[in-house]
C-alpha positions, 0 to 999 in steps of 0.5 A: 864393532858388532856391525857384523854378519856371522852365517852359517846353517842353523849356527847363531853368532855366539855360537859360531864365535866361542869355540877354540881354534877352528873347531865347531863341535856344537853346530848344528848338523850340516844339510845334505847336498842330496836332500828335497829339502835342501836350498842353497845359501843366499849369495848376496852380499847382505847375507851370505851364507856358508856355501855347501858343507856336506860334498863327498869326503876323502879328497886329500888336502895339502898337509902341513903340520907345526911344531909348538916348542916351550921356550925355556930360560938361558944360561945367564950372559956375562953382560946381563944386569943384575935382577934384569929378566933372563933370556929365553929360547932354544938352543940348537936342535933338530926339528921335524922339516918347516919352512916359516917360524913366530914365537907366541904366547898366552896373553894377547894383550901383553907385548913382547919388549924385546928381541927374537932372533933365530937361526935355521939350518936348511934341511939336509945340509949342515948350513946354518943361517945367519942370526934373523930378527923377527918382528915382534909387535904383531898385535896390531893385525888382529881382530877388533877389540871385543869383537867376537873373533878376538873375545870368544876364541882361545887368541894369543900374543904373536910376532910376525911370522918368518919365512926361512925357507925348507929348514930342519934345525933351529936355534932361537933367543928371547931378549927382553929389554929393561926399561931406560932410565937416564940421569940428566946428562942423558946416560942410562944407569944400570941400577934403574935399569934393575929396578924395574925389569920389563918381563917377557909373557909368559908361556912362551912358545917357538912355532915351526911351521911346515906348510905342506905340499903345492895342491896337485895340477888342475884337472885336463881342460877341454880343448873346445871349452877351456873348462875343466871336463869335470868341473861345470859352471855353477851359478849363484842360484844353482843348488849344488849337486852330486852331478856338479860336484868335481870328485876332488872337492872336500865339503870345506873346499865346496863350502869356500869356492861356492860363496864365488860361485858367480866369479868362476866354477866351483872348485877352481884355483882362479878367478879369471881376469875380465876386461873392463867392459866384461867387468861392467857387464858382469854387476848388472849395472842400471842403464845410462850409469857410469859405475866406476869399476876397475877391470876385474883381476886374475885372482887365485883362489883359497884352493889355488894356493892349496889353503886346508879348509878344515882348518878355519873356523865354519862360518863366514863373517860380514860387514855392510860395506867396503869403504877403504883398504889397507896396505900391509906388509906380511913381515915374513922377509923377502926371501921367497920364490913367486913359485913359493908364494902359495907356500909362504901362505899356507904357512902364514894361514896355519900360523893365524889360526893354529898359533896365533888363535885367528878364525882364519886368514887374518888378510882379505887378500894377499900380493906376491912379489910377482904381482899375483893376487890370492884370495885370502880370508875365505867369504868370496872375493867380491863380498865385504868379508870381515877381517883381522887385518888392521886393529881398530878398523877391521869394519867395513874395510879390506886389508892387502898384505903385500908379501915381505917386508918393506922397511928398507926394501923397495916393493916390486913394481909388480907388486904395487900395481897388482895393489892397484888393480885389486883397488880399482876393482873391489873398491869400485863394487862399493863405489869406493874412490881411491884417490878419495876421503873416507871418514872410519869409525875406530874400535880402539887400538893405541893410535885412536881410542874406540869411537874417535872418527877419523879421516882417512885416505880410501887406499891407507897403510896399516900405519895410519890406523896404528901405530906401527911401521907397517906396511914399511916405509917403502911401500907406504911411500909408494901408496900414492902412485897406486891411489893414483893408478886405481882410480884412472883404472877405474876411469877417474 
């Protein structure tokens, strides 16, 4: 699980990876963008590194904020069992506006056996939402077990997180769940029940998230080029420059646009859609070949949904290779706007790394229900970034989450075939077949032990690496049309 890539300038792996949060407080100093000596960064997928960190600052980013909130024990129910473990939560209050809610604690090894529930009231209203159920096994999306990321970070345990749309009052309920024993006609018996309460983790936390503001309008573009005036095309092996640079753009936001500086201009919010014939053009491929190359998608960027670049850790991590992807669901609900979706992101975002501990986005990409496409954990799109998405088999693959919750929702059509397309695409750089077999090398998680090889399809469900019901039984019914799709869109 060490067959990774950290990069950064002057920064060595341990280094990077020991620090809390997304703090980098001994790295080295970052190079100046208008020094002689200054080179920019390789662009390789071997060796990438951490693009240009030192652009003029000041440059506003969305804001957001969370509200950490210890959750404390409730007054006893009626129908408790004796010695079983009290309920813990909140009873109703204000809160400063949030739109996304999760419950976390200190230990991320310990799980949470038990419910979440919570309610919301929508800002500026005195309308209170029905109780809402959040998912509480969200440990099996997170960096591998003794990784870097997970081992030399400040991680704790999470739920899922909820999308409960602009709210300012909340009210939340932690129930654990004894364990139940059964006489042998099958009943549980209370006094069993007692004898062996399950306890909740400790250090219970409830997060309130506020996501911010939708990053402001693209600069106006020229009418002769369809670029944006101030923003000139950089390439892969184009120092970057004060002439170069748009004024808008922070170091971080520089840092993270330029590691895709040869899919689209530095600091813009998409990477356009290519035909397939411009898509073969683009990977230089030798004469007479025949990769098998899906058409390349409209793809939306870090800074196209407004992610705070000061908030994930510096550096980017790498492995050799994509071999397979998987398919997950965010949990968060359905109950979102496309408009929104950049939205539900940022909180997302802010949620791994601020609660949950995460160097950053835990998902290499993400799909709305519109079937828009974002970049997700930042490292260039076209590159095998390392992930936090699929316990146990992080390396060399790329997770999609798909966001809500598919359990007994159908996914969009929208959805599955932005699923496809992605596929079709990024596999297709790896030469990756999606209705193919790939053998994967597990780092340990509760379905297979660390070392165990295992058979799997090239497009999977989070499920079949773990044990979990992610990415819901809806969308994970709908995994074969999208292998099918991807490889005839590779040209399969």
């Amino acid at each position: 699980m060490r067959a990774l890539l950290v990069t950064s300038a002057g920064v060595t792996c341990a280094m990077a990876l020991t620090l809390p949060l997304a703090t980098s407080a001994t790295a080295a100093p970052a190079p100046d963008l208008h020094s002689a000596s200054f080179r920019p960064p390789s662009t390789s997928p071997a060796s990438p590194g951490a693009g240009p960190p030192a652009v003029r600052a000041g440059a506003a980013e969305p804001a957001g904020s969370t509200q950490s909130l210890p959750l404390a024990p409730l007054a006893a129910s009626s129908d408790r069992v004796a010695g079983a473990p009290a309920a813990q939560g909140l009873p109703q209050r204000d809160a400063r506006p949030f739109s996304l809610v999760g419950v976390v604690w200190d230990d991320p090894e310990a799980e949470l056996h038990g419910t979440v529930q919570v309610r919301t009231r929508t800002t500026g209203t005195t309308r209170w939402s029905e109780w809402q159920d959040v998912e509480t096994h969200d440990a099996e999306h997170a960096a591998d077990l003794g990784s870097a990321e997970r081992e030399g970070r400040t991680v704790r345990g999470a739920t899922a997180p909820l999308w409960v749309g602009d709210s300012d009052g909340v009210e939340v309920r932690v129930r654990p769940r004894s364990p139940e024993a059964s006489d042998h006609h099958g009943s549980a018996q209370p006094q069993d029940r007692a004898a062996t309460p399950v306890p909740l983790p400790e250090g219970l936390r409830l997060e309130l998230v506020d996501p911010g503001e939708d990053p402001a309008p693209e600069p106006a573009r020229s009418a002769t080029t369809g670029r944006a005036a101030v923003t000139p095309a950089v390439f892969a092996d184009t120092p970057p420059t004060a002439a170069v640079l748009p004024e808008a753009l922070t170091a971080e936001v520089a840092a993270a646009s330029a590691v895709n500086a040869e899919l689209a201009e530095l600091g813009a919010t998409a990477i356009p859609a290519l035909t397939q014939k411009e898509t073969l053009e683009s990977v230089n491929a030798a004469p007479g070949a025949k990769p098998y190359i899906g058409p390349r998608p409209k793809i939306i960027t870090r800074k196209g949904w407004g992610a705070d670049e000061k908030l994930r850790e510096r550096n980017f991590a790498y492995t050799k290779t994509v071999k397979a992807a998987f398919v997950h669901h965010s949990a968060t609900g359905n109950n979102y706007t496309c408009k929104q979706a950049p939205s539900v992101l940022r909180s997302i975002y802010r949620y791994h790394v601020k609660s949950s501990g995460w160097r950053d986005f835990g998902y290499n990409f993400a799909v709305d229900k519109c079937g828009n496409i974002y970049e997700g954990r930042a490292g260039g799109v076209s590159k095998a970034v390392l992930g936090a998405h699929t316990l146990g088999f992080n390396t060399n693959t790329m997770g999609i989450a798909v966001l809500g919750s598919y359990g007994s929702t159908n996914p969009p059509a929208a959805a599955v075939t932005a699923v496809s397309k992605l596929t079709a695409w990024k596999l297709g750089l790896f030469g990756a077949n999606p209705k193919g077999k790939v053998t994967l090398v597990s780092g340990g998680s509760n379905k297979y032990r660390a070392g165990v090889k295992v058979s799997m399809n090239v497009i999977s469900g989070h499920r079949d690496g773990f044990a979990t019901e992610c990415p819901g039984a809806r969308l994970y019914k709908k995994l074969g049309t999208a292998r099918t799709s991807s490889a005839k869109l590779q040209g399969r």
